[in-house]
N, CA, C and O atoms as a printed pandas DataFrame, in Angstrom:
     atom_number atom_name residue_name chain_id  residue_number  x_coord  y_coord  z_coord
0              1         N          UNK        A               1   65.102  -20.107   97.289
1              2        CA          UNK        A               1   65.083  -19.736   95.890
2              3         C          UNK        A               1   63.640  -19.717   95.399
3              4         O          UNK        A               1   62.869  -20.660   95.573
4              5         N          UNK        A               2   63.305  -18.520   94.739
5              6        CA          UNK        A               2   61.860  -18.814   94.339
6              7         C          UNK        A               2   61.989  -18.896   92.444
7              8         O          UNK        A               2   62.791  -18.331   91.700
8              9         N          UNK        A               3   60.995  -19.712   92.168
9             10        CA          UNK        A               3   60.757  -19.472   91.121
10            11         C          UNK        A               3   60.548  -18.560   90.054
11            12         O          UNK        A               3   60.131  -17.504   90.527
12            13         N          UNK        A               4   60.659  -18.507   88.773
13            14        CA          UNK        A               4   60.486  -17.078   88.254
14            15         C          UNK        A               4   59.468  -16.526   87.688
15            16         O          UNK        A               4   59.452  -15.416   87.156
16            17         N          UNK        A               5   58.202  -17.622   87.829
17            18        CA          UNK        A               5   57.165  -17.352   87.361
18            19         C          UNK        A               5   55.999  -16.931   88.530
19            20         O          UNK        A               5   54.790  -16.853   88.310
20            21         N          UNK        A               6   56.658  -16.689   89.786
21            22        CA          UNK        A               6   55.197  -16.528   90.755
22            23         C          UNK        A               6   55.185  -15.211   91.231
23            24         O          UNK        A               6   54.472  -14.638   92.056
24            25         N          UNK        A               7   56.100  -14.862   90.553
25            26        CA          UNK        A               7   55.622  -13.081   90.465
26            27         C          UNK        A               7   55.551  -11.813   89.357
27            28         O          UNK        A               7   55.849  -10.625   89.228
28            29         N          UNK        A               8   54.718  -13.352   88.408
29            30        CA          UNK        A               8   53.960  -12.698   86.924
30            31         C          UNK        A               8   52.931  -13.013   87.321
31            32         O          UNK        A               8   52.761  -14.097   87.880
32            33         N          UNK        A               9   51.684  -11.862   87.072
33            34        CA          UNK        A               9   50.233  -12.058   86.972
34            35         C          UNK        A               9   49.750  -11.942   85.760
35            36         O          UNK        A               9   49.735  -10.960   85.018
36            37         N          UNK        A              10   49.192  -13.447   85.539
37            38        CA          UNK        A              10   49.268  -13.426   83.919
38            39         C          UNK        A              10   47.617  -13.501   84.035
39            40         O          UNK        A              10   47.202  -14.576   84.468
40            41         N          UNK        A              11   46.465  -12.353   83.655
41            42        CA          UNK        A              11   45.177  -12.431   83.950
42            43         C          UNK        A              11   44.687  -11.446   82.270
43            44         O          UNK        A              11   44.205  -10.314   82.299
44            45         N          UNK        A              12   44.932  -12.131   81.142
45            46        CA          UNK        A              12   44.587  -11.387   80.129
46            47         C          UNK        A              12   43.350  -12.165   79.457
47            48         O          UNK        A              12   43.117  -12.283   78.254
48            49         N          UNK        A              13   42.659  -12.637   80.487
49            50        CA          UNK        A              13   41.105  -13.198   79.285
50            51         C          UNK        A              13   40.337  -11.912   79.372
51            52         O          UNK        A              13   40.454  -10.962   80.146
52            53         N          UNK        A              14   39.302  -12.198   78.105
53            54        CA          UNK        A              14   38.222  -10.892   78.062
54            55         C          UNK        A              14   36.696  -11.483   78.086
55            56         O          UNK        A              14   36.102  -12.162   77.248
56            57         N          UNK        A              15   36.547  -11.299   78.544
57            58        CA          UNK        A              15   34.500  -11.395   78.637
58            59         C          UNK        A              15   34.292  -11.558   77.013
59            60         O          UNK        A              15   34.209  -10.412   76.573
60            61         N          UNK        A              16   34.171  -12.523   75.925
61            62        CA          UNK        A              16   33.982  -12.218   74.731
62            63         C          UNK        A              16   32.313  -11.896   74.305
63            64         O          UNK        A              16   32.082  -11.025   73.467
64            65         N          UNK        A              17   31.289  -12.599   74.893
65            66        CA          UNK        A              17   30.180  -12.201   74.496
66            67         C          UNK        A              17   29.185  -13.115   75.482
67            68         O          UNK        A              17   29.519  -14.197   75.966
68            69         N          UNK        A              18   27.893  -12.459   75.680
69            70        CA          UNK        A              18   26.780  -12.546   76.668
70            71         C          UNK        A              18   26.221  -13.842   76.007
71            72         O          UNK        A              18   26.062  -13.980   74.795
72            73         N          UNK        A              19   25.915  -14.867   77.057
73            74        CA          UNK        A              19   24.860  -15.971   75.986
74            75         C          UNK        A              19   23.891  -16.436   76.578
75            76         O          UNK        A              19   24.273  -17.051   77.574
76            77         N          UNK        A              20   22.158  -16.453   76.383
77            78        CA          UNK        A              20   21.229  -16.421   77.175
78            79         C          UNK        A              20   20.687  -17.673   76.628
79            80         O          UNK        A              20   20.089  -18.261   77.529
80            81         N          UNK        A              21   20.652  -18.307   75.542
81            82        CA          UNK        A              21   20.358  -19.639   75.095
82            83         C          UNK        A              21   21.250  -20.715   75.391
83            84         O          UNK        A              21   22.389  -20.605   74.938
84            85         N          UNK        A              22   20.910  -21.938   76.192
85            86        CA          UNK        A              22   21.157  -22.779   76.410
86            87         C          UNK        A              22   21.909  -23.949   75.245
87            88         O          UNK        A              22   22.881  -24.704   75.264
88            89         N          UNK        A              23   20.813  -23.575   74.257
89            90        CA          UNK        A              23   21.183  -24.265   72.820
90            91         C          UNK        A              23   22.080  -23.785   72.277
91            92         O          UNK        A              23   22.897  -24.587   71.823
92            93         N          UNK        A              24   22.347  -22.339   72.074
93            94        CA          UNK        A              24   23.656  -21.076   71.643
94            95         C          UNK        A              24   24.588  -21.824   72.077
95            96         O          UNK        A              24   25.231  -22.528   71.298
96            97         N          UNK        A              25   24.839  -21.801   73.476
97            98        CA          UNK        A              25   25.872  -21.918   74.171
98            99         C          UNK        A              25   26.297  -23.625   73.979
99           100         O          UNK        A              25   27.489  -23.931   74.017
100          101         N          UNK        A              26   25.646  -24.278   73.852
101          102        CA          UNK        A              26   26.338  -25.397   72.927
102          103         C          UNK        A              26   26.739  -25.154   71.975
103          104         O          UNK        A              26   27.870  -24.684   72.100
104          105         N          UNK        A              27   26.398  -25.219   70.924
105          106        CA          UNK        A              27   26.827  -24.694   69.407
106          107         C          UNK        A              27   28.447  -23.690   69.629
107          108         O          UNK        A              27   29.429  -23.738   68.888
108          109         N          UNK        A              28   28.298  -22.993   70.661
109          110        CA          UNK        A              28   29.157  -22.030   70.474
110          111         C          UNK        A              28   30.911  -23.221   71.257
111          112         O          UNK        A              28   32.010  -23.366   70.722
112          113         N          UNK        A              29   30.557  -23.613   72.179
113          114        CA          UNK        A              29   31.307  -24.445   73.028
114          115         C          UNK        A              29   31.736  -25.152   72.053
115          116         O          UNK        A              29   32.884  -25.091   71.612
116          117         N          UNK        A              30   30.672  -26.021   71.559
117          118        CA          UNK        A              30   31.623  -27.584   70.054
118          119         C          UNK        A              30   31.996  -26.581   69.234
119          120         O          UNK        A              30   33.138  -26.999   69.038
120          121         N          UNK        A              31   31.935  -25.472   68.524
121          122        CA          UNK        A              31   32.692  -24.609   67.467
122          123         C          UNK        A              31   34.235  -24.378   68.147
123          124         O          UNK        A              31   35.297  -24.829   67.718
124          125         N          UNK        A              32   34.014  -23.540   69.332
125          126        CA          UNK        A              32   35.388  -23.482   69.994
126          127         C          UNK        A              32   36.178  -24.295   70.509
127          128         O          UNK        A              32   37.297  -23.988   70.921
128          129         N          UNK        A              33   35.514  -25.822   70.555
129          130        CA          UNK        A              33   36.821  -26.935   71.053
130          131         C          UNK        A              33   37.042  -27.055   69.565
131          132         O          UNK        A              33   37.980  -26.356   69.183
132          133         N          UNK        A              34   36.381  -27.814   68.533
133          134        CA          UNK        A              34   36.200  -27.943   67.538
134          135         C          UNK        A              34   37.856  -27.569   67.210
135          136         O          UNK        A              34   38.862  -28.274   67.129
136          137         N          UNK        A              35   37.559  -25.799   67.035
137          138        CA          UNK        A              35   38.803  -24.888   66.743
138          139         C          UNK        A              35   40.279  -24.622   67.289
139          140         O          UNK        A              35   41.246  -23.952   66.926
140          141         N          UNK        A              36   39.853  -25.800   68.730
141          142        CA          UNK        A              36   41.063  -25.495   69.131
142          143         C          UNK        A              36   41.227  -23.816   70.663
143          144         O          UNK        A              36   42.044  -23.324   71.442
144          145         N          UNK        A              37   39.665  -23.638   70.147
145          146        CA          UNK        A              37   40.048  -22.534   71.305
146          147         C          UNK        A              37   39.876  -22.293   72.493
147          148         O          UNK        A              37   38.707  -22.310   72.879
148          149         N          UNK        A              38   40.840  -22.018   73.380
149          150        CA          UNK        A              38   40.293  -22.384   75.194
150          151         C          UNK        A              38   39.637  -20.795   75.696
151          152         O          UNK        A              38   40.155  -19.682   75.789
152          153         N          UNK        A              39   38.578  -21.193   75.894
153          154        CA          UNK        A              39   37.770  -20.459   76.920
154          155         C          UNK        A              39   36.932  -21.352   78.227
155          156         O          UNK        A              39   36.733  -22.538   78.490
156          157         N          UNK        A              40   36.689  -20.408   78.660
157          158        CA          UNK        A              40   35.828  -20.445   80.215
158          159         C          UNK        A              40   34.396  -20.439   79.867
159          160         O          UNK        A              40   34.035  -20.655   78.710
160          161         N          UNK        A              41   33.485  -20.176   80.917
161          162        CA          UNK        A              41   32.031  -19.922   81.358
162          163         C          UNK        A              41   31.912  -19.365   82.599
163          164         O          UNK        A              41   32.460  -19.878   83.575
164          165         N          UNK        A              42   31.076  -18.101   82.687
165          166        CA          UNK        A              42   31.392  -17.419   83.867
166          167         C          UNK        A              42   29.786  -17.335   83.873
167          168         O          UNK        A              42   29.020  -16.832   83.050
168          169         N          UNK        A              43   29.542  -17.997   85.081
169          170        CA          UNK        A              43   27.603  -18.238   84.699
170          171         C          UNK        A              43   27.489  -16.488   85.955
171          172         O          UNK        A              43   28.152  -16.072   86.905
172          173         N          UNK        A              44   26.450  -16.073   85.300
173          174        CA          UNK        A              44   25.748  -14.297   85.169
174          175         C          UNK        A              44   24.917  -14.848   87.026
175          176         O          UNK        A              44   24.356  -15.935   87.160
176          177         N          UNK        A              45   25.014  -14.109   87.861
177          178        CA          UNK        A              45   24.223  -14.302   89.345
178          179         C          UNK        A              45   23.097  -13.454   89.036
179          180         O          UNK        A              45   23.048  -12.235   88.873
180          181         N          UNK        A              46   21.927  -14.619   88.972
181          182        CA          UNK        A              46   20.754  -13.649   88.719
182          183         C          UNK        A              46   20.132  -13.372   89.962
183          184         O          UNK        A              46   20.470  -13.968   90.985
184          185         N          UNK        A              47   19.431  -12.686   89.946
185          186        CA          UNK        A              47   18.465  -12.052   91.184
186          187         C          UNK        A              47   17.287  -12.666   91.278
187          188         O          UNK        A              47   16.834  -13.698   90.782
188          189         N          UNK        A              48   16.876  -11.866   91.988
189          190        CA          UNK        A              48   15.276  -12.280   92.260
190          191         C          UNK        A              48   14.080  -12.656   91.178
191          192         O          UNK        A              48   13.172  -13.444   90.914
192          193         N          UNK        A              49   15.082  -10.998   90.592
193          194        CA          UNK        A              49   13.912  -10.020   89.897
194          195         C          UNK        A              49   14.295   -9.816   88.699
195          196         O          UNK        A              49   13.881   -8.856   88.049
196          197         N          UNK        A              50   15.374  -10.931   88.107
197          198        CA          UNK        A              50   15.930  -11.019   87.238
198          199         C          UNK        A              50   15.047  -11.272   85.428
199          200         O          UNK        A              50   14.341  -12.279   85.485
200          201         N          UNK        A              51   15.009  -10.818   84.481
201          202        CA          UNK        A              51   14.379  -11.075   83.745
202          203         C          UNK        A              51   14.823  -12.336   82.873
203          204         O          UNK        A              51   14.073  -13.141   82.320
204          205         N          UNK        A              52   16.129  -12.323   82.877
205          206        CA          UNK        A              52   16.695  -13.596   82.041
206          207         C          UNK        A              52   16.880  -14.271   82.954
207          208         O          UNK        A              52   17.332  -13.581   83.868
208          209         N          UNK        A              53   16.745  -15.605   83.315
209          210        CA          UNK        A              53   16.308  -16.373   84.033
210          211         C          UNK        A              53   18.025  -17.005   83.904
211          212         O          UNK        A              53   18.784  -16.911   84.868
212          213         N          UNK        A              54   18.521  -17.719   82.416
213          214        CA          UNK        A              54   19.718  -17.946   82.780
214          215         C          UNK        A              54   20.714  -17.209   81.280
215          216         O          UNK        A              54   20.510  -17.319   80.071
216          217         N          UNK        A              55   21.708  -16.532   81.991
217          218        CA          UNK        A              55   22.681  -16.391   80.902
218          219         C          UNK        A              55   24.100  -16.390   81.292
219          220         O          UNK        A              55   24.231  -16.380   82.516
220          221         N          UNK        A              56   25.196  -16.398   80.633
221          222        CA          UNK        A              56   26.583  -16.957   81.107
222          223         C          UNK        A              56   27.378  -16.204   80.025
223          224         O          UNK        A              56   26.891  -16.233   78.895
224          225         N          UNK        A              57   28.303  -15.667   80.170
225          226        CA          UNK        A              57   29.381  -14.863   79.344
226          227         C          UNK        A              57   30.860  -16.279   79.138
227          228         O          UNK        A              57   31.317  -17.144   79.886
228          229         N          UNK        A              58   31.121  -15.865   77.839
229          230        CA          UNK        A              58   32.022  -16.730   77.320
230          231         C          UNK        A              58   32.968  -16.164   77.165
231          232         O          UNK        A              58   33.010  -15.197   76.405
232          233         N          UNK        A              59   34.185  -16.669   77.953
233          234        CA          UNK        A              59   35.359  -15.904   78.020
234          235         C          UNK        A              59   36.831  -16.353   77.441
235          236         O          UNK        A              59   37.520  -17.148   78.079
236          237         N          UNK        A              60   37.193  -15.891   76.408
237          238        CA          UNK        A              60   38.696  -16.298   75.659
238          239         C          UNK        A              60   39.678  -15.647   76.148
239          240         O          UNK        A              60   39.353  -14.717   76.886
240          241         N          UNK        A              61   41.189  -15.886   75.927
241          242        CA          UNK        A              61   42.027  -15.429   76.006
242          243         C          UNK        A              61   41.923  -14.136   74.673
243          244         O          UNK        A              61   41.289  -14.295   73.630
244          245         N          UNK        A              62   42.734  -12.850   75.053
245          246        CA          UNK        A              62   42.614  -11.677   74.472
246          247         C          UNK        A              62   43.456  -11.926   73.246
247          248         O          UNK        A              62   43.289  -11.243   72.236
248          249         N          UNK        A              63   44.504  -13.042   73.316
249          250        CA          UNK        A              63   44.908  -13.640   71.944
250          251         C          UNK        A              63   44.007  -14.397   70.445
251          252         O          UNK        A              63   44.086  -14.625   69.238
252          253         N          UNK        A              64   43.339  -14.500   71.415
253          254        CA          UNK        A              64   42.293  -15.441   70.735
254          255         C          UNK        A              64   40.953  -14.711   69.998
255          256         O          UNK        A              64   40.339  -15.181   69.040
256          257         N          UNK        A              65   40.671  -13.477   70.674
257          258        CA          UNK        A              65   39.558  -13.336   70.327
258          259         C          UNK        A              65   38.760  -12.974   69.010
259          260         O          UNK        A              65   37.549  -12.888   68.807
260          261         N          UNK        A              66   39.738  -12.810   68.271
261          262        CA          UNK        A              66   39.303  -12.244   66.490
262          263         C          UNK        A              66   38.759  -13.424   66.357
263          264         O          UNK        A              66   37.540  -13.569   66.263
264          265         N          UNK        A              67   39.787  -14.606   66.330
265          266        CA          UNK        A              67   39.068  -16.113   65.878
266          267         C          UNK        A              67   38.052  -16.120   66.269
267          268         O          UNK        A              67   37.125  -15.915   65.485
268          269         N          UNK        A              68   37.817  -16.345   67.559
269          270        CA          UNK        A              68   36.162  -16.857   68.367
270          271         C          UNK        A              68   35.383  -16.105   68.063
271          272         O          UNK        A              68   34.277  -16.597   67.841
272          273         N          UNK        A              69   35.519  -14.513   67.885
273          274        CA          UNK        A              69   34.301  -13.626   67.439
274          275         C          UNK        A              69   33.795  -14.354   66.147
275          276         O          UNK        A              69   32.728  -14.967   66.154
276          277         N          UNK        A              70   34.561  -14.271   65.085
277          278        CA          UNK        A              70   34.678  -14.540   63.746
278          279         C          UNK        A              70   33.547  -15.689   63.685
279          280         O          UNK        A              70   32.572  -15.578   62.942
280          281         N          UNK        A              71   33.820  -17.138   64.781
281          282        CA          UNK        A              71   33.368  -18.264   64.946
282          283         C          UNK        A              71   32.005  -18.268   65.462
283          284         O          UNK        A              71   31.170  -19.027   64.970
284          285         N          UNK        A              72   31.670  -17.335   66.588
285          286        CA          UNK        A              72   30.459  -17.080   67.246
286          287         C          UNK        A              72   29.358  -15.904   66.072
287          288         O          UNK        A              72   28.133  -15.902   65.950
288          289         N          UNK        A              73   30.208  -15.191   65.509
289          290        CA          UNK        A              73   28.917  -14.322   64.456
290          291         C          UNK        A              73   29.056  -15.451   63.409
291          292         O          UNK        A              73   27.960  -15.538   62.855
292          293         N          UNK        A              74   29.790  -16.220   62.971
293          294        CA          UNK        A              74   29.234  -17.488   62.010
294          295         C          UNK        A              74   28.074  -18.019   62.359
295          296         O          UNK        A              74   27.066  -18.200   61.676
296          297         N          UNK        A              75   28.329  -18.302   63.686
297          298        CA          UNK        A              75   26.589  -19.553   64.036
298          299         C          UNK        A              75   25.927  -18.825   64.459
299          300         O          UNK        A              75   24.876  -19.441   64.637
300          301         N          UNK        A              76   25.748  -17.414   64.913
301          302        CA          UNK        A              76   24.859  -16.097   65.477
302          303         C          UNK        A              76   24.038  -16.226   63.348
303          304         O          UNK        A              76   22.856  -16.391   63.048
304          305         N          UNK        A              77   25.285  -16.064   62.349
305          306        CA          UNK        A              77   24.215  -15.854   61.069
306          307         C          UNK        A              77   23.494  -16.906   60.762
307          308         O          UNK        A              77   22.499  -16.682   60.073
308          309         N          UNK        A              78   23.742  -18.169   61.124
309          310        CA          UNK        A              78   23.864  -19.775   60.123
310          311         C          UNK        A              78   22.573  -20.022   61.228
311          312         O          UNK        A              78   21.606  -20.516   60.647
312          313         N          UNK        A              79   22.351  -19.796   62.640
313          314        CA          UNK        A              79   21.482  -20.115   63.496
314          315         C          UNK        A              79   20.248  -19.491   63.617
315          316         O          UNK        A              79   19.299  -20.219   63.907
316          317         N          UNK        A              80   20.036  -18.216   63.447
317          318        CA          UNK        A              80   19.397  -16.919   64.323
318          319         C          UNK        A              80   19.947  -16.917   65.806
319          320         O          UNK        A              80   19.496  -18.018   66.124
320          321         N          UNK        A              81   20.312  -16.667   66.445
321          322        CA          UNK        A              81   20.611  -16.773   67.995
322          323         C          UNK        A              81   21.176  -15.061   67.541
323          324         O          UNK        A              81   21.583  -14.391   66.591
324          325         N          UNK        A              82   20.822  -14.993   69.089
325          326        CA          UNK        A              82   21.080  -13.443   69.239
326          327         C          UNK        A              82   21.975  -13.501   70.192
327          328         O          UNK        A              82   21.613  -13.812   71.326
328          329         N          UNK        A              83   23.260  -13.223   69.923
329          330        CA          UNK        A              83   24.572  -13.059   71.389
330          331         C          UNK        A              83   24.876  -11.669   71.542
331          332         O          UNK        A              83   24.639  -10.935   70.582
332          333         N          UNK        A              84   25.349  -11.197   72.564
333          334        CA          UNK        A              84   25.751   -9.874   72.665
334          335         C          UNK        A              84   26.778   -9.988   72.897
335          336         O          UNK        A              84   27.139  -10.819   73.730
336          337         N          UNK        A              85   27.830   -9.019   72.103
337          338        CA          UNK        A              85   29.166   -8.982   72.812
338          339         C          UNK        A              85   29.901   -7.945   72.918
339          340         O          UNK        A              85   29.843   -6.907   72.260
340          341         N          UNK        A              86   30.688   -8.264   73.861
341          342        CA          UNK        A              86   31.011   -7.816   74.938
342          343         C          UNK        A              86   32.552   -7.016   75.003
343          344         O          UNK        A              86   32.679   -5.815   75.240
344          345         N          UNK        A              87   33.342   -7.688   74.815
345          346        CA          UNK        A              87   34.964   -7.877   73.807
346          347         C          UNK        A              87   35.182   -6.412   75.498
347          348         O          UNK        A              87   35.669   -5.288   75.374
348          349         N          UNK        A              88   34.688   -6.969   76.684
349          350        CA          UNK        A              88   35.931   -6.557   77.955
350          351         C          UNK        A              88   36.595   -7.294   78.561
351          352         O          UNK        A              88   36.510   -8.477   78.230
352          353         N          UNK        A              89   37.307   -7.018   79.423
353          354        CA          UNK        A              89   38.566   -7.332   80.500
354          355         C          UNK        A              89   37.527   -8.484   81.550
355          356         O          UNK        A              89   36.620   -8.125   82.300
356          357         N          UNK        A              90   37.879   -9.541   81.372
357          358        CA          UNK        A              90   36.803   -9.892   82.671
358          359         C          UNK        A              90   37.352   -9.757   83.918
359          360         O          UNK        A              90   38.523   -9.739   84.297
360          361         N          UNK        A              91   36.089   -9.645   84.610
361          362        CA          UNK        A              91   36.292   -9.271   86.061
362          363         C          UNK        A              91   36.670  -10.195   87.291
363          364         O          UNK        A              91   36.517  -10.050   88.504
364          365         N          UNK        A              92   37.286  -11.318   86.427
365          366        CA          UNK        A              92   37.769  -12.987   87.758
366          367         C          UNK        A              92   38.856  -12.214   87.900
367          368         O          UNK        A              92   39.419  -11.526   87.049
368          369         N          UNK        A              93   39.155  -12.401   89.224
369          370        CA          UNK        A              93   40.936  -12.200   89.610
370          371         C          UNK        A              93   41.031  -13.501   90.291
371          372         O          UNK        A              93   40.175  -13.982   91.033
372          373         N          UNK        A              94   42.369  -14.118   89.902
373          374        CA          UNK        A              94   42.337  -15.405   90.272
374          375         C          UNK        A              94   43.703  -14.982   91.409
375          376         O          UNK        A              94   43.339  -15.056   92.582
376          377         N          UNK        A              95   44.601  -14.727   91.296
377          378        CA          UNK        A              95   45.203  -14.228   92.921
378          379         C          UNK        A              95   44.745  -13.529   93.685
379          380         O          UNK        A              95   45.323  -13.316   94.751
């Protein structure tokens, strides 16, 4: 007998936005537990020859993401920090 859940692929997070500050990416992390909202960190493989030395994309569930945008351009105005975003499909496949 198999279960009825192991042949749903449930893979709906989105890449919500690029973050190259170390300090950002705190601020942004305590806002989103803060809120209640679960995301990831998908740290960016830099190169050699890479110009940003370190940056990491912050990734929500696609349910979620009005909130967290909403939450991240709050402390993007209240901070100066410059985030880019992103609002795609991320590219983890976890099966």
């Amino acid at each position: 007998m198999q279960p009825l859940y192991t042949s749903v692929k449930v893979n709906n997070e989105i890449e919500l936005c690029e973050v190259s500050d170390l300090e950002c990416k705190k601020l942004i992390e305590r806002a989103l537990l803060n809120n209640r909202i679960s995301y990831y960190i998908r740290w960016a493989k830099g190169s050699f020859f890479s110009r940003k030395k370190i940056h990491c994309f912050i990734c929500v569930n696609d349910n979620a993401k009005e909130e967290a945008e909403a939450i991240i351009r709050n402390i993007c105005d209240e901070s100066g920090y410059h985030v880019k975003f992103l609002l795609r499909k991320s590219s983890a496949n976890y099966l």
